[in-house]
C-alpha positions in Angstrom: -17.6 -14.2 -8.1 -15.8 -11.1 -9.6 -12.3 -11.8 -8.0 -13.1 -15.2 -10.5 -12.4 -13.6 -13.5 -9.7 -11.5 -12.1 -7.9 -14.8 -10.9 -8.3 -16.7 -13.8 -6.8 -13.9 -15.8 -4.2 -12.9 -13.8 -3.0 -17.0 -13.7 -3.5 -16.8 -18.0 -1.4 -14.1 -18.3 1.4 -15.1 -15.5 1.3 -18.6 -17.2 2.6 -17.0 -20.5 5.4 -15.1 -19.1 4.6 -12.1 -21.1 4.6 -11.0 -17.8 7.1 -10.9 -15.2 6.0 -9.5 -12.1 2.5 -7.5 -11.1 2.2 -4.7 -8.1 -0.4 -6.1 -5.4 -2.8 -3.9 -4.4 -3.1 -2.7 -0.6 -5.4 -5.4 0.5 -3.5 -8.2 -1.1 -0.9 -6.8 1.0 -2.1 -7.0 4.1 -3.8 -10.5 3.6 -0.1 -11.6 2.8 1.4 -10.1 5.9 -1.8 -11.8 7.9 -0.5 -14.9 6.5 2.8 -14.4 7.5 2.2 -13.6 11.3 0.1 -16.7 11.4 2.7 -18.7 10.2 5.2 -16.7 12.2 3.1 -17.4 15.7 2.3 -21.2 14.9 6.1 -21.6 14.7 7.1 -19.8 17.6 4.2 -21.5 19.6 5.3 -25.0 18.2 9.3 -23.9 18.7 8.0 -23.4 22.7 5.8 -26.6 22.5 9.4 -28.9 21.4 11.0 -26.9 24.3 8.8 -27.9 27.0 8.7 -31.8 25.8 12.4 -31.6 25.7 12.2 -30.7 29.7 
């Protein structure tokens, strides 16, 4: 429940533009690269898939 209130206030004050960009902290980081090799890996693996079908 704490990340809540950090959430809603980070959204509040992106939403006003007062600010522009914010540093993520380690964590967020590597949750985003997690993210990204996930998506990275489904594509490659559904790439292959298309490839084989195409056989």
């Amino acid at each position: 429940m704490q990340d809540v209130n950090t959430i809603e206030a980070t959204h509040s004050g992106l939403s006003t533009r007062a600010t522009r960009e914010f540093h993520l902290s380690d964590q967020e980081l590597l949750i985003r690269h997690f993210h990204k090799t996930v998506r990275d890996t489904v594509a490659a693996h559904r790439a292959g898939a298309e490839q084989e079908e195409a056989r």
